[in-house]
Each structure stands twice: as structure tokens, then as C-alpha cells.
C-alpha positions in Angstrom: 0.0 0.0 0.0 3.1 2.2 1.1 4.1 2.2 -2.6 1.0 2.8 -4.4 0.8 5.1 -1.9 4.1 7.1 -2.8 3.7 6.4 -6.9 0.7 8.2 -6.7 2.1 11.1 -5.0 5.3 11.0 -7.5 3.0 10.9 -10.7 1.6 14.3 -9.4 5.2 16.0 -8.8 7.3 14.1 -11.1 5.3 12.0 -13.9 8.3 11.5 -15.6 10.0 9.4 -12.5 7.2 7.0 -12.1 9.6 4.0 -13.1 12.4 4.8 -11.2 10.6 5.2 -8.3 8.6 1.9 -9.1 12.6 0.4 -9.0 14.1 2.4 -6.1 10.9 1.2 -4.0 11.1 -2.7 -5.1 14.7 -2.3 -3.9 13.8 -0.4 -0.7 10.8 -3.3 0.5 12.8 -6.0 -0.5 16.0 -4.6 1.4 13.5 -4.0 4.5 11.9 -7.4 4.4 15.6 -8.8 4.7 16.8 -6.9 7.5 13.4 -7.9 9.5 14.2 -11.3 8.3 17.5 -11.3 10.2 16.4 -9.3 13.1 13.5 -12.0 13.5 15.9 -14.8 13.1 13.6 -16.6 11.0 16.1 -18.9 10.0 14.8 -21.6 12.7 11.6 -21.6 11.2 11.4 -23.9 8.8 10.4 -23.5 5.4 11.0 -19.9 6.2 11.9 -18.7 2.3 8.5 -19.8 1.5 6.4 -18.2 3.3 8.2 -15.0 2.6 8.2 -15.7 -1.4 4.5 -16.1 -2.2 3.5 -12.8 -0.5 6.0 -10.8 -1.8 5.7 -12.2 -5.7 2.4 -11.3 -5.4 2.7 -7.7 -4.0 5.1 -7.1 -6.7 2.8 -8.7 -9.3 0.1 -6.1 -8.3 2.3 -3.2 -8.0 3.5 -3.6 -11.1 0.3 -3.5 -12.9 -0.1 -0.3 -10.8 3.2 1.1 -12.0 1.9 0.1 -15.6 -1.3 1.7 -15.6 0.3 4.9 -14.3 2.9 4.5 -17.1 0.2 3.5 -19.8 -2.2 6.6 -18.4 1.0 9.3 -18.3 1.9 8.0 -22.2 -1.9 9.0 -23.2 -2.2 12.6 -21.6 
């Protein structure tokens, strides 16, 4: 939601930076999620990877087609 969120607000100031942002912020989640992952010590769960892989493929999957639409809108204005 935090990314939606913030590509909204970047199409308004800056339309033409909706893609890097749409990078900077896959790198930014994905960077979090791993940190928490340590701090967690999910490690001695096990199976650990997939539970984290299913959620995050599919937040990305519907943040992309976000980051499209906003791409494909800003291309016909």
C-alpha cells in the first residue's frame, strides 16, 4: 500500500520518474523485508523462504500492474 501510496504522490510532482521510483521502492521493500528477516531470526523456522516468497511475488505482481497503468495513463495525456 506504502508504494501505491508514494507512486501516486510521485505521478503528481514528477510523472516522468514513475519507473524509477517503481525500482528504487522494489529495492527499498525487498532490502527492509531482509533486514526484519535477520532481526526475526527466521532462520529456525522452517520453510522460512516460502512463506516469505509467495506474499512478496504477489505484492510485486500487483504493484506492477499499478506502475503500468500509471505508465500507460501518463503515455496517453
Amino acid at each position: 500500500m506504502m508504494v501505491i501510496t508514494i507512486m501516486s504522490i510521485v505521478k503528481k510532482i514528477y510523472p516522468e520518474y514513475i519507473g524509477f521510483t517503481f525500482m528504487g521502492l522494489m529495492l527499498f521493500k525487498l532490502s527492509v523485508m531482509f533486514l526484519v528477516m535477520n532481526k526475526l531470526q527466521l532462520s529456525e523456522v522452517p520453510y522460512h523462504k516460502y512463506h516469505f516468497i509467495p506474499p512478496y511475488l504477489v505484492s510485486l505482481l500487483l504493484e506492477t500492474l499499478f506502475a503500468i497503468g500509471l505508465l500507460k495513463e501518463q503515455k496517453n495525456n
